[in-house]
C-alpha positions in Angstrom: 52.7 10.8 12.8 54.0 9.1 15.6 57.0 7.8 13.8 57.8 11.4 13.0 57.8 12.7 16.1 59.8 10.2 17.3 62.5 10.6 15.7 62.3 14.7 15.8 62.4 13.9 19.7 65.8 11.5 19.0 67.5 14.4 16.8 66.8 17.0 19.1 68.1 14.7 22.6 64.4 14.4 23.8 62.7 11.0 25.4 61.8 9.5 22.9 58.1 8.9 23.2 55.9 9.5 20.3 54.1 11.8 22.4 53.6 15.5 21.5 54.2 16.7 24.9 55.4 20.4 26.0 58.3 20.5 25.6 58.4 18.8 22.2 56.0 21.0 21.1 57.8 23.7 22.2 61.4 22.5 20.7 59.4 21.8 17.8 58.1 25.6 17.3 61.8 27.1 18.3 62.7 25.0 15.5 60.4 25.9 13.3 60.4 29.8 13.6 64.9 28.6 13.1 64.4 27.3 10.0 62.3 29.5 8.2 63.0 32.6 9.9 59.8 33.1 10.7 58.2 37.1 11.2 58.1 38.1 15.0 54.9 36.6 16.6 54.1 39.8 18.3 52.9 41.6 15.9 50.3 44.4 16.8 49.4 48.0 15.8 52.1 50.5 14.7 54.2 47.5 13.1 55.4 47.8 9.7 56.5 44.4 8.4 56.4 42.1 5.6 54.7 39.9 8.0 51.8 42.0 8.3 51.4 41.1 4.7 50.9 37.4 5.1 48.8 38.4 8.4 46.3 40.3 6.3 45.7 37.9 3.6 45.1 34.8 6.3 42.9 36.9 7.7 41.2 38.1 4.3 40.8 34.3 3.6 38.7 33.5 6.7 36.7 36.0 6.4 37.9 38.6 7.9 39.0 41.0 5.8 41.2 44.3 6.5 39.7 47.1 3.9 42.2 48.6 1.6 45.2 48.0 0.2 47.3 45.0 1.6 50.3 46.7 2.6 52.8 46.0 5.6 51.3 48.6 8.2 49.6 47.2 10.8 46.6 49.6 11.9 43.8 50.2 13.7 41.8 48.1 11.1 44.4 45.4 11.0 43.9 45.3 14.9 40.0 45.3 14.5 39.9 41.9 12.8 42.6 40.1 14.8 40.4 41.1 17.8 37.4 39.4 15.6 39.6 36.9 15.2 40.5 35.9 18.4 36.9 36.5 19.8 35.6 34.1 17.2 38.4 31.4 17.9 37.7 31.6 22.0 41.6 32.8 22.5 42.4 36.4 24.3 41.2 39.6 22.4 44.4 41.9 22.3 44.4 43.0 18.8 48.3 41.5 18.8 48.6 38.7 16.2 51.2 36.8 19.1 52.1 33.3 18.3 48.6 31.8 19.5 46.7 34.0 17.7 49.1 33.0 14.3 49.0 29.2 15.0 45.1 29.4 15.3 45.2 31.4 11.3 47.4 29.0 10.2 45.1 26.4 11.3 42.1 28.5 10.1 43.7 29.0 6.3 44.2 24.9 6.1 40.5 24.1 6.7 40.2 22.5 2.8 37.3 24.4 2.0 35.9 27.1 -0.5 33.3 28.6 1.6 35.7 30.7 4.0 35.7 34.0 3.0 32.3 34.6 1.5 30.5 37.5 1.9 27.9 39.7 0.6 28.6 40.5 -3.1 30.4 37.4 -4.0 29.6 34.8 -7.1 31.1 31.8 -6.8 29.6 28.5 -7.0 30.7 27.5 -3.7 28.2 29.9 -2.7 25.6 27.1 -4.4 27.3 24.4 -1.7 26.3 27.1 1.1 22.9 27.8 0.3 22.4 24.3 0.4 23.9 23.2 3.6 21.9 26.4 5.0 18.6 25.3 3.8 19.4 21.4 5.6 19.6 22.8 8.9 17.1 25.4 8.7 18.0 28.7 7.3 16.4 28.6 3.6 17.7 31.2 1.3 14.4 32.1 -1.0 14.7 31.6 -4.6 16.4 30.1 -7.0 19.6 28.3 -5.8 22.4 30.7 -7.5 26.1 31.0 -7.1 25.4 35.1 -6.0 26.2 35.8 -2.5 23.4 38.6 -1.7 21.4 40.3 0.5 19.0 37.0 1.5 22.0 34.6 1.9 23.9 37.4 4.2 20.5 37.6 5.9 20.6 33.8 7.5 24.2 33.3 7.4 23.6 36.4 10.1 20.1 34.4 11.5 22.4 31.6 11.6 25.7 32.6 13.1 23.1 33.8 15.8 21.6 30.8 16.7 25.3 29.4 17.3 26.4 32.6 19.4 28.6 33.3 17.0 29.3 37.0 16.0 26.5 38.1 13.5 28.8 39.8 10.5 26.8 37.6 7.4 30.3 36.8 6.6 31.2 33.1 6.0 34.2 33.0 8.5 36.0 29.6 9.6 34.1 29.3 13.4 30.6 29.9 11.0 31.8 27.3 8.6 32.7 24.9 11.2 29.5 25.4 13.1 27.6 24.7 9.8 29.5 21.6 9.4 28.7 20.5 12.3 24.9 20.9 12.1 24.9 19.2 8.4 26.5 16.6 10.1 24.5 15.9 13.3 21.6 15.8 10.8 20.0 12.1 10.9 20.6 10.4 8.0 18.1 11.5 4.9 15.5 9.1 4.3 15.8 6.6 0.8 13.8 7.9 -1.8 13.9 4.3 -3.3 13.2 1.1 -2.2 13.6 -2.2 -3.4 13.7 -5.9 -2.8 16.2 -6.7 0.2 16.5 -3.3 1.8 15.9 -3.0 5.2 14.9 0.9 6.6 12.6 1.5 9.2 10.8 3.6 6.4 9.8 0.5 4.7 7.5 0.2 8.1 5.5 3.3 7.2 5.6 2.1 3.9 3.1 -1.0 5.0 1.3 0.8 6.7 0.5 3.2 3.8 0.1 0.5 1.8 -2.5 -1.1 4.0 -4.4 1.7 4.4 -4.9 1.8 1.1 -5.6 -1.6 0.8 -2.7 -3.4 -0.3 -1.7 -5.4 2.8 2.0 -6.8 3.3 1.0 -10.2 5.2 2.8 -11.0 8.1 4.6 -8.9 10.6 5.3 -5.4 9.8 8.9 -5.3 9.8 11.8 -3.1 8.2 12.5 -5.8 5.9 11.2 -5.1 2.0 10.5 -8.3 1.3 8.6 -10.2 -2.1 5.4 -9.8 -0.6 5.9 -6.3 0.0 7.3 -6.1 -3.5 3.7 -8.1 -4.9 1.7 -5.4 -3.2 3.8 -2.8 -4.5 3.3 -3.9 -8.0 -0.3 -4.1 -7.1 -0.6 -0.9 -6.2 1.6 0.2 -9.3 -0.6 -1.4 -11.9 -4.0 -0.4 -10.3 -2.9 3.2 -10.4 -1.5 3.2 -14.1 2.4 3.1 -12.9 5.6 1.2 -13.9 4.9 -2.0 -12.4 8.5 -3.1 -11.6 7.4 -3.4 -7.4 9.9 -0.8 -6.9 9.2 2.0 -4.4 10.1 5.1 -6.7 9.4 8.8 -6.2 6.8 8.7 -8.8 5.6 5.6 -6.4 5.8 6.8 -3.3 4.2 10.4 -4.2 1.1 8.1 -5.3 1.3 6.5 -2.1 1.1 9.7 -0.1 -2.0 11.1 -2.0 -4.2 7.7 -2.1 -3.4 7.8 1.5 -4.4 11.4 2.5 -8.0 10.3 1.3 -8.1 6.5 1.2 -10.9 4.3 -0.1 -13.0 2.1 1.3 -11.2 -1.0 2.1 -13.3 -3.9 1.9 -11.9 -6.5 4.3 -13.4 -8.7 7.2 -15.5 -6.9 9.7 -16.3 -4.2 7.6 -20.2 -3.2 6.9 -20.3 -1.5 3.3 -23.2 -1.3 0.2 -20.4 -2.7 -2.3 -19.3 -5.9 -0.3 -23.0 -7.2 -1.5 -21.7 -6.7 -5.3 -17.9 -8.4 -4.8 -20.3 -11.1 -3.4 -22.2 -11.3 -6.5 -19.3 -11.1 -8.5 -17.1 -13.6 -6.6 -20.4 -16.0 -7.4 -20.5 -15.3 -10.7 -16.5 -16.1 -11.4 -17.1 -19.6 -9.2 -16.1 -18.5 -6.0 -20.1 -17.6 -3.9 -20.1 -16.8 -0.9 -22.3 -19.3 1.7 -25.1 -17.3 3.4 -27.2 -14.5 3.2 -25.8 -11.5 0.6 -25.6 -9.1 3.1 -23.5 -5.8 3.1 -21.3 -7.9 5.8 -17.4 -8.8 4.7 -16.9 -11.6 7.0 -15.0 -15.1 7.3 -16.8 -16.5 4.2 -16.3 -13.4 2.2 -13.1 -13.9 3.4 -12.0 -17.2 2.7 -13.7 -16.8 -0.9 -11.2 -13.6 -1.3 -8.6 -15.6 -0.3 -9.4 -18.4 -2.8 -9.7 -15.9 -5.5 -6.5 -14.1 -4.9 -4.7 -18.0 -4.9 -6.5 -19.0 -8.2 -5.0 -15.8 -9.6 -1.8 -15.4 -8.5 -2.8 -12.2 -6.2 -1.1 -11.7 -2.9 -3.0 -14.3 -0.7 -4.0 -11.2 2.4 -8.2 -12.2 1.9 -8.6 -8.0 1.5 -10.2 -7.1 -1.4 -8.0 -4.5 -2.4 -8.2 -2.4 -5.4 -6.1 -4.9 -7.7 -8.1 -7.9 -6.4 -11.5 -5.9 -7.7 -9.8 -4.8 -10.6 -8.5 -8.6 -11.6 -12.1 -9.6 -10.7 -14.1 -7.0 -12.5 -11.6 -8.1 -16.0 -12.6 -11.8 -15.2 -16.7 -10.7 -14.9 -16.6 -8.8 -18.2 -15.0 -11.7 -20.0 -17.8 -13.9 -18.8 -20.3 -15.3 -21.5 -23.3 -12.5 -22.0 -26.8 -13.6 -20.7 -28.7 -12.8 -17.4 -27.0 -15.5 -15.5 -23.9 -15.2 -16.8 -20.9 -16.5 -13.9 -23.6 -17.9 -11.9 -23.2 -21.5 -10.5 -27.2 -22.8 -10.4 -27.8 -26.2 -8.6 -30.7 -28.3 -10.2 -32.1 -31.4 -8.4 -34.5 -33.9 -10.2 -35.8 -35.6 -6.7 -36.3 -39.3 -6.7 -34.7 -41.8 -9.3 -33.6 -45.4 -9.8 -35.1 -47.6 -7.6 -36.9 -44.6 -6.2 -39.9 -43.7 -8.5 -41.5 -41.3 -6.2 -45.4 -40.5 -7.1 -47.4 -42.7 -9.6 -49.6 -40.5 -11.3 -52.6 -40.9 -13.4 -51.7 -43.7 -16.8 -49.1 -44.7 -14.5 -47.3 -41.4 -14.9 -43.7 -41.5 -12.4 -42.7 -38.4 -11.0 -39.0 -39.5 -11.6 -39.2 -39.0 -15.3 -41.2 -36.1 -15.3 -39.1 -34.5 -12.9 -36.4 -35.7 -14.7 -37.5 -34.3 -18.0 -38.5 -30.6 -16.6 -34.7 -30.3 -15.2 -33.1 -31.4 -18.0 -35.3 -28.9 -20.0 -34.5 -26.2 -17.3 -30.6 -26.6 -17.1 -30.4 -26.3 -21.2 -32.1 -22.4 -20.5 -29.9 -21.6 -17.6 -26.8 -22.5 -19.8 -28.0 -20.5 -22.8 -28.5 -17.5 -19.7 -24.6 -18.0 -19.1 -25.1 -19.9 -15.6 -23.1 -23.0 -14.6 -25.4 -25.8 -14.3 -24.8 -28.6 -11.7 -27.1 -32.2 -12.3 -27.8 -34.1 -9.1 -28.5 -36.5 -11.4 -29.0 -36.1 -15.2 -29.8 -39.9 -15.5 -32.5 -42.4 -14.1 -30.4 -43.5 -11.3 -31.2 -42.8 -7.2 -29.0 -40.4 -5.4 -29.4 -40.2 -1.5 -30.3 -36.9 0.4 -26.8 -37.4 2.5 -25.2 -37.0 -1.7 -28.0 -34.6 -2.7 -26.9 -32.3 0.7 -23.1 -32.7 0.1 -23.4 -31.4 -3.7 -25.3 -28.7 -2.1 -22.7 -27.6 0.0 -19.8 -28.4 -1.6 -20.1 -27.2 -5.2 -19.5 -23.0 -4.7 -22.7 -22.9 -6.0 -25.0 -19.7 -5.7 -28.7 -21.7 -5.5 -30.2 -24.9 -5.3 -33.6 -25.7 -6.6 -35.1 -29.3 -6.0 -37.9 -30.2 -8.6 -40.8 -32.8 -7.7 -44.3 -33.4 -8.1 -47.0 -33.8 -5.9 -49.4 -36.5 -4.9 -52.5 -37.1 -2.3 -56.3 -37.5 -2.9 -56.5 -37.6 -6.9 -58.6 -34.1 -5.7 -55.8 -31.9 -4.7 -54.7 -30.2 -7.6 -52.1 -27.0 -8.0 -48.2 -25.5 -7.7 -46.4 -24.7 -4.2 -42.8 -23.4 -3.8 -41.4 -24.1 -0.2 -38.5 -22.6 1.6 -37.0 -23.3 5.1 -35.4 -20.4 7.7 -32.5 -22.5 8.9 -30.0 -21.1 6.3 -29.9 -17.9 3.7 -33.4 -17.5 4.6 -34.6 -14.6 3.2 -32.6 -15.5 0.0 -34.5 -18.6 0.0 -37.6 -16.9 0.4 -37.0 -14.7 -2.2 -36.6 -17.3 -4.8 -39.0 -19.3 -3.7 -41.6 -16.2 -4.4 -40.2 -15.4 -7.8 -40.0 -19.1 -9.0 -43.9 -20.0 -7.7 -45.2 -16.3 -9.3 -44.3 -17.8 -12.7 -45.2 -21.2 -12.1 -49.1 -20.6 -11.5 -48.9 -18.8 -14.6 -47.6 -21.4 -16.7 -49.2 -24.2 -15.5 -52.9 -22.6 -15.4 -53.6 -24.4 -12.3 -54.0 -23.5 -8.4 -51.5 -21.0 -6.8 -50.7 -23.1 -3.4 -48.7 -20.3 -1.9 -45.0 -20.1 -1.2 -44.6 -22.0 2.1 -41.8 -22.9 4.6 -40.7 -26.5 4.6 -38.9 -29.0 6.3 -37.3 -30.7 3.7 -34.0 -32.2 4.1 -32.4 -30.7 1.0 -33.9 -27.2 2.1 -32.9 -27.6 5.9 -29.7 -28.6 5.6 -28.6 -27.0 2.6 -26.6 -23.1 3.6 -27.4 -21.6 0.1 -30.2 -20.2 -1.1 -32.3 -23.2 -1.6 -36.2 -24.2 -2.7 -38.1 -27.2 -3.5 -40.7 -26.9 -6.4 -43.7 -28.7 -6.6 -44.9 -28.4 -9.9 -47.7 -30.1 -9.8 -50.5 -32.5 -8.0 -49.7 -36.1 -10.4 -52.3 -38.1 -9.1 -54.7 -35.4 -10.2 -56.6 -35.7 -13.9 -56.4 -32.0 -14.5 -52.5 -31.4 -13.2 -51.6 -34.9 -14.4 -52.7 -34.8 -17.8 -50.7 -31.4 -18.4 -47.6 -33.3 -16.4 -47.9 -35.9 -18.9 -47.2 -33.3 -22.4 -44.2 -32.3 -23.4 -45.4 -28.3 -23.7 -46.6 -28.5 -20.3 -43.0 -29.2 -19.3 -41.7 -26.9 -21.4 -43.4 -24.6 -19.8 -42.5 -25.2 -16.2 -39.3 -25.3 -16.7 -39.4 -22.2 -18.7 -41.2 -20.6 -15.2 -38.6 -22.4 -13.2 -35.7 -20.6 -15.6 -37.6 -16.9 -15.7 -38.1 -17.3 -11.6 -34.3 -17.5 -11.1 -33.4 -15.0 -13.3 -35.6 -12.2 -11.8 -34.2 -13.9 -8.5 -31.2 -12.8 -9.6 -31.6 -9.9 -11.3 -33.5 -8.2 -7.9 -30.4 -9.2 -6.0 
């Protein structure tokens, strides 16, 4: 452009500057109105010209229109719509179409658009284009979107060229047209509707946060960034609600999203008190990950760490929430667990004494080693056949240390720990007692201890010595459930001579076995 008008300044003798000043504009227009012979620019009413023609129809394409026939007579009407004209371009209302008010229509007739023009009555499909960019800045046409220009669309292209202090004629003239480009375009940018790995939007924050609040947290800061872990919880979210897993953020998706959200369930994570965190306790036992500690309705560090572990061993995003997919995955891994009472549990048996360490010597020279020894042996084969995971202290004649005995206690994601021995004092004392200790899971520990010594006095016909609290070392210092059986008084003829059959031990263990499963069972 600048080019050009250099060198029209260098063929008409001007300074040659590139710059469309006065009087190059004004040489320019001289020029122009020269070479084409151009109609008078002072056209106003009374005029009869061909010009008056070419008026009419730039005016009938912006909109406004001069009724009747097109002819060359420039009238009252013809002077109506130039004033229109000229109060809806800002210049002088005269009614005479003088070169200002002609360059301004020829400027007007250029704008490279099929809206101009439309009015009430029309069909056209750019009339589709306009009800659209209506509706995005605020003036909705009702109904279907049609290419029929009626009485609703003239309605708020009138509401609209209101609101712009524009005249109100509900017809689609250039200044309305510009206006609504305008608005469309000052609109902020629309929102995605998809989202997927690598894009960055600030609406992938709310998008966390949603997803959180239904329980799928995106660890780590909640930035703009969607990122794989907000992809994993995405695809969490997808398969827990029956979706196209493929962790991207889709309509379908995101609609989800938006309901789940408006009424949210409960989302078991740390701090949080609710009736069901006592079952994901259970179950999270059951599938080799128990939580230390009393089963309370309580979600805290433990429960969280054993979450955490949970979602690692399976591959979950690592957030320690149980979210709906993590209780999903967990509920599949229960019900593929081997049938039986006990089924997932992780039991802890302890046959006290061994090796060098015989413990009591009972009547015939009786050792409460082997007949410990024997009775937990007898009791781990019925807690297998229950489904439970058995763990041995020892499952041989050999001597294990309390420090050992304590560390398999604490270290083995077990559920409860149950030491067996017998009893020895006077050769008088005679009968079964179950202790327990209050330092850790007490009332856990209680429990079993009542359930285990209930079926013990029955099986062994003998003296019912109570359920007491203890101070054993394995008891004490042990944080699961834990209980030390005495099944019996050794040095006694009556207890001793039933320690020393083979039924008698059948039987105790079978009372140890149906203790621990109504343990569990009343949990």
């Amino acid at each position: 452009t600048e080019a050009q008008v250099m060198a029209f300044q260098q063929s008409q003798g001007l300074p040659v500057t590139g710059v469309a000043d006065e009087q190059t504009l004004q040489t320019l227009q001289h020029a122009v109105n020269a070479a084409s012979q151009a109609s008078p620019t002072g056209l106003r009413i009374g005029d009869r010209d061909e010009a008056v023609i070419q008026l009419k129809i730039g005016l009938d394409q912006v909109g406004f229109t001069v009724p009747g026939n097109t002819t060359n007579y420039f009238g009252s009407q013809t002077e109506a719509q130039v004033m229109a004209f000229q109060q809806s371009q800002g210049l002088p209302v005269t009614g005479v179409a003088d070169e200002q008010t002609l360059l301004a229509l020829q400027d007007a007739v250029n704008i490279p658009s099929e809206l101009t023009g439309l009015r009430f009555g029309d069909r056209d499909e750019a009339v589709i284009q306009l009800k659209i960019d209506l509706d995005k800045v605020g003036f909705t046409v009702p109904g279907n979107t049609t290419n029929y220009f009626g009485s609703q669309t003239e309605a708020q292209v009138t509401a609209f060229q209101l609101s712009r202090g524009l005249p109100a004629t509900g017809v689609v003239d250039v200044q309305t047209l510009l206006a609504l480009q305008d608005a469309v375009n000052a609109l902020p940018p629309p929102t995605p509707t998809v989202f997927r790995l690598g894009d960055r939007h600030d609406a992938v924050i709310q998008l966390k946060a949603d997803l959180d609040k239904v329980g799928f947290t995106v660890p780590g800061n909640m930035t703009n960034l969607y990122g794989s872990q907000t992809e994993a919880q995405v695809k969490a979210f997808q398969h827990t609600y029956n979706l196209r897993a493929d962790g991207i953020a889709g309509p379908a998706t995101l609609n989800k999203l938006k309901e789940v959200a408006a009424n949210p369930p409960v989302v078991l994570r740390n701090g949080v008190r609710h009736s069901s965190v006592i079952q994901l306790k259970v179950d999270l036992g059951r599938v080799g990950f128990p939580v230390p500690g009393n089963n309370t309705n309580l979600f805290g560090d433990q429960t969280e760490a054993q979450v955490r572990a949970f979602q690692r061993a399976n591959r979950l995003v690592v957030t320690g929430v149980a979210d709906p997919y993590t209780l999903k995955t967990l509920q599949d891994i229960v019900k593929k667990l081997p049938t039986g009472p006990l089924q997932g549990y992780r039991i802890i048996i302890d046959a006290g004494h061994g090796g060098s360490d015989s413990g009591a010597i009972g009547v015939n020279g009786l050792k409460e080693k082997d007949v410990v020894l024997d009775i937990s042996k007898r009791v781990e084969k019925k807690l297998k056949a229950a489904g439970a995971t058995v763990i041995m202290t020892r499952s041989t004649d050999v001597f294990i240390t309390l420090d050992e005995r304590v560390r398999i206690g604490n270290n083995s994601n077990a559920s409860s720990f149950v030491s067996i021995h017998a009893n020895s004092f006077n050769k008088s004392a005679r009968g079964v007692e179950t202790y327990w200790n209050r330092s850790s899971s007490s009332s856990l520990s209680k429990s079993l201890a009542e359930e285990i010594q209930k079926e013990l006095v029955k099986a062994m016909e003998t003296t019912d010595r109570g359920v007491k609290e203890g101070n054993f070392r394995v008891i004490r210092e042990i944080t699961i459930p834990s209980v030390l059986v005495e099944v019996g008084f050794i040095d006694n003829n009556s207890d001793g001579a039933k320690l020393a059959q083979s039924r008698y031990r059948e039987r105790i263990a079978d009372a140890i076995y149906k203790g621990t499963v109504t343990y569990y069972n009343n949990r």
